[in-house]
C-alpha positions in Angstrom: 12.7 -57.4 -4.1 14.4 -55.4 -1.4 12.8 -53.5 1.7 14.3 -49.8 2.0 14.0 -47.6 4.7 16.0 -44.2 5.9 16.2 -44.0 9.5 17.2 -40.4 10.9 19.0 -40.0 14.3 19.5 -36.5 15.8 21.8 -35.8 18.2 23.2 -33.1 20.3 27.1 -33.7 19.5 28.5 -32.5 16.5 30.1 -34.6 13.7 33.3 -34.5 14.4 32.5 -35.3 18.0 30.2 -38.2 17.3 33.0 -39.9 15.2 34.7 -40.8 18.4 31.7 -41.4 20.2 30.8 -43.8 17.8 33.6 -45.6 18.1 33.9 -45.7 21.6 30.2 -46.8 21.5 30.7 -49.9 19.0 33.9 -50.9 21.3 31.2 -50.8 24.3 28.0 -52.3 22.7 30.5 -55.4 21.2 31.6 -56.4 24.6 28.0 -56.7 26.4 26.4 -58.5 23.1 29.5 -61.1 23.9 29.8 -64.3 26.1 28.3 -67.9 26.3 29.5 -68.6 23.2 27.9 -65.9 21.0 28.9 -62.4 20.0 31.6 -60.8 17.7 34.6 -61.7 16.7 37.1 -59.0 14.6 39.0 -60.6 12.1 40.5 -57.3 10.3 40.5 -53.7 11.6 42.8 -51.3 9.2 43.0 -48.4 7.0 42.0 -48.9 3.5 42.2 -46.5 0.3 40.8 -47.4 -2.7 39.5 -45.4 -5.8 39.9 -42.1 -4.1 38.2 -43.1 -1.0 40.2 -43.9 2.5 39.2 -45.1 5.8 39.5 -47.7 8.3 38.6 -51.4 7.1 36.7 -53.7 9.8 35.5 -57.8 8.9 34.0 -59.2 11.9 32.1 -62.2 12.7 28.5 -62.7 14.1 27.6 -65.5 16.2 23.6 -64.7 16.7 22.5 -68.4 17.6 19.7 -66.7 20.4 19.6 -63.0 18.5 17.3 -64.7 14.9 13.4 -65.3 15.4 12.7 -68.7 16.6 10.9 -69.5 13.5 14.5 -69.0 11.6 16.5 -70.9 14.1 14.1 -74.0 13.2 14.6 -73.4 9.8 18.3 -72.7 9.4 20.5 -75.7 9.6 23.7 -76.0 12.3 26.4 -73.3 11.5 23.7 -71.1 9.3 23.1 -68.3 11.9 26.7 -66.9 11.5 26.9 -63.4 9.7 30.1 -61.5 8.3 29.8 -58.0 8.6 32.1 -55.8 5.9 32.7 -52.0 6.8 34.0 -49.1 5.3 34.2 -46.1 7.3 35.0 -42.9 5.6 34.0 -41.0 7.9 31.5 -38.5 7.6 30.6 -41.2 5.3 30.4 -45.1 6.0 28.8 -48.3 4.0 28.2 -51.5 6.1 27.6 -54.6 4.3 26.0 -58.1 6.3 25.9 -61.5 4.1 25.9 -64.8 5.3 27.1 -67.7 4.0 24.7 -70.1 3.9 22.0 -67.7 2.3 24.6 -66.4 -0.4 23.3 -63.7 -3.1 19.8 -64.1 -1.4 20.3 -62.5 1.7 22.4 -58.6 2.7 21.9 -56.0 4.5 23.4 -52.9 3.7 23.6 -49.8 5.8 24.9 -46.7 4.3 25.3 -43.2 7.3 25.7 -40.0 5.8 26.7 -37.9 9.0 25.7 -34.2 8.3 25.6 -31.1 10.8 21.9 -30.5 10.4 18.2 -31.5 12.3 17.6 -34.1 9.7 15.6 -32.1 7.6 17.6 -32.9 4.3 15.9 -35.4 1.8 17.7 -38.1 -0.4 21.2 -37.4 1.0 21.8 -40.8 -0.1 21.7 -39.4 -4.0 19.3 -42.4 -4.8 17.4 -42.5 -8.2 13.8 -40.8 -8.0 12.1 -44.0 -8.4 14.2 -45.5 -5.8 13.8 -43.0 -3.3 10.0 -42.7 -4.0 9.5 -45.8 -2.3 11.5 -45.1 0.8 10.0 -44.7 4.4 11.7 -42.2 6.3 11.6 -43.1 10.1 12.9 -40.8 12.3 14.2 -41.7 15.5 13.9 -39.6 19.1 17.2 -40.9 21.6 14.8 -39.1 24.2 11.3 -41.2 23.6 10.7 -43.5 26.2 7.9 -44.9 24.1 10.3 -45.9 21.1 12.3 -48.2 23.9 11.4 -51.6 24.8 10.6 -52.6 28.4 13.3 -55.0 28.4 16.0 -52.2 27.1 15.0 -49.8 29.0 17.9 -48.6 31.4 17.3 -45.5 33.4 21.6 -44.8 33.7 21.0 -44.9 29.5 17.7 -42.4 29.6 18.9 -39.3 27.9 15.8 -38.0 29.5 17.5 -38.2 32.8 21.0 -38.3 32.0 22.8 -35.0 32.5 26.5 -34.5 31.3 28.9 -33.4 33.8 31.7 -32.3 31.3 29.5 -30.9 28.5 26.4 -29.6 30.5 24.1 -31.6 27.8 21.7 -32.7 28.9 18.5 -34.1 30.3 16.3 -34.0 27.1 12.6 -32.7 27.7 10.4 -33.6 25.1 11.1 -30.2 23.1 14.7 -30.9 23.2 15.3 -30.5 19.4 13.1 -27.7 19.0 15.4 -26.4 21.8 18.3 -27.8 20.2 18.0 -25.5 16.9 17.5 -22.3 19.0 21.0 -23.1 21.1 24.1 -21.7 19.6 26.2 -23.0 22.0 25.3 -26.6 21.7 26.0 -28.6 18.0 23.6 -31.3 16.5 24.1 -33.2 14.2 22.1 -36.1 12.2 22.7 -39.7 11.1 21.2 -40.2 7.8 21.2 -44.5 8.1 19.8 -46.0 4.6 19.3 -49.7 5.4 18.7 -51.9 2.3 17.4 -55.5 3.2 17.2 -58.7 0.9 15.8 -62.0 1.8 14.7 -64.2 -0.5 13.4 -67.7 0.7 9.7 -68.3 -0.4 6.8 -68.3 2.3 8.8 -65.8 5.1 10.7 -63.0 2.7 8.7 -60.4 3.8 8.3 -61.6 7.1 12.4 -62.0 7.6 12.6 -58.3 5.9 10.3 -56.9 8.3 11.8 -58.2 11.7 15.2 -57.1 10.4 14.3 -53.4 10.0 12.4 -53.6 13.2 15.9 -54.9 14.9 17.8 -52.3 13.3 15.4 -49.5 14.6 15.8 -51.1 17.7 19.2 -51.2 17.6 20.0 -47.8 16.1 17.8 -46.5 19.1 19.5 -48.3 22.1 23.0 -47.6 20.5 21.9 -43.6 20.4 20.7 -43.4 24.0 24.0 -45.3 25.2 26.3 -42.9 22.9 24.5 -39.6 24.3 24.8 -41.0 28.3 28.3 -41.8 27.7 29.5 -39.1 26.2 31.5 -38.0 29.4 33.4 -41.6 29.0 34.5 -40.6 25.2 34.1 -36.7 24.7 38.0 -36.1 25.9 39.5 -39.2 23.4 41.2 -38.8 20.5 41.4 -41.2 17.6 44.6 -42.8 18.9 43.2 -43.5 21.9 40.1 -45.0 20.0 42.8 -46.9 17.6 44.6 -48.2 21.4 40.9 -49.2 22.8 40.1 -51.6 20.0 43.2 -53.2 19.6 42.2 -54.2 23.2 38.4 -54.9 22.5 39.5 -57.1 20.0 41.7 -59.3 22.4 39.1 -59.1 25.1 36.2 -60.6 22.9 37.9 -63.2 21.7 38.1 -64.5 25.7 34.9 -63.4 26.4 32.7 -65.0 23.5 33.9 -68.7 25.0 33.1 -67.9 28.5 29.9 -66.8 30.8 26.3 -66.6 29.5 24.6 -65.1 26.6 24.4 -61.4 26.5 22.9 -58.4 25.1 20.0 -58.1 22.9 17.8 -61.5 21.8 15.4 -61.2 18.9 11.8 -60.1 19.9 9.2 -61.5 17.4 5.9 -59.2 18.0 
């Protein structure tokens, strides 16, 4: 059995905008979930074509000793809590793919984004069967909703409810800001149709395991949107070679980082 859900993310950027943004934004997030020994770690980053599809190729490494329920960590035995993350981005489409070794065929996570310039009111972009798709919770996600943030996430210089662009003009988002959003011609949106597939199969805790892991995902979708939008003027004037030029450096940077300092970023919350 495998848990299925379709998160949707609306944002006022357009696609081609939020492809650097993105990018910028990963770069970003990698460096402050990085240091006392945990974190990411970038083994490949290149293009890749294969049977008519291109992109750029990423494998990376998760060290997540502190970021796995403490009912796993007691479980798991020493080196178990390491993940390798496989990604394909074709951008407007990209597939992400999370196994781990010691789990083998009985654990992945697989995220699949369409990216399409609409208010995320398009059903089974995904092209899944009917009986598939049948069984799929939608859950939408607002960047703006303070209530969809937890306390200990919350950063009011990452509030897209306070956070007004000074190169773009977006910005702050009231609580009618996507009803407002469809009525403004002169600002894009855009939606992130994420389709996250989750298997984990060990007898007494699957569907506990598959529950906290869309729960972090929702949570991480969410913090990663509200730090995109309030960054924007950091990323809006790139271009893809300067995004190329940036993780080249990223790369280096968290490979010194991961050894050093304390453990940061997010930790897993268990409620």
């Amino acid at each position: 059995m495998v848990l299925i859900k379709e998160y949707r993310v609306i944002l006022p950027c357009s696609v081609e905008e939020y492809q650097v943004g993105q990018l910028y934004s990963v770069a970003e997030a990698s460096k402050n979930n990085t240091g006392g020994g945990e974190g990411i770690e970038v083994l490949k980053n290149e293009p890749y074509e294969k049977d008519g599809e291109k992109g750029q190729y990423t494998h990376k490494i998760y060290h997540l000793q502190s970021k796995v329920p403490g009912f796993i960590r007691v479980l798991a035995p020493e080196g178990a809590l390491t993940f390798h993350e496989k990604a394909w981005n074709a951008y407007p489409y990209c597939r992400t793919i999370v196994t781990n070794e010691y789990m083998k065929d009985d654990f992945f996570i697989k995220i699949e984004t369409w990216h399409k310039p609409d208010m995320g009111e398009n059903n089974n972009v995904h092209c899944l069967a009917e009986h598939t798709w049948k069984d799929v919770e939608i859950v939408p996600i607002d960047i703006a909703d303070r209530t969809q943030v937890a306390d200990e996430d919350y950063k009011e210089d990452e509030d897209p409810a306070i956070f007004k662009s000074a190169k773009t003009g977006r910005g702050p988002l009231g609580p009618d800001w996507k009803k407002e959003l469809t009525n403004n011609d002169s600002c894009p949106h855009m939606c992130a149709y994420k389709l996250v597939t989750v298997k984990f199969r060990w007898w007494g805790i699957q569907g506990r395991v598959e529950k906290f892991i869309h729960k972090q995902e929702n949570r991480l979708f969410t913090n990663f949107h509200r730090q995109l939008f309030c960054w924007i003027d950091k990323w809006v004037d790139l271009t893809m070679d300067d995004i190329r030029r940036m993780e080249d450096d990223t790369q280096k940077e968290l490979d010194e980082i991961r050894q050093k300092g304390d453990v940061r970023g997010m930790k897993a919350r268990e409620d």
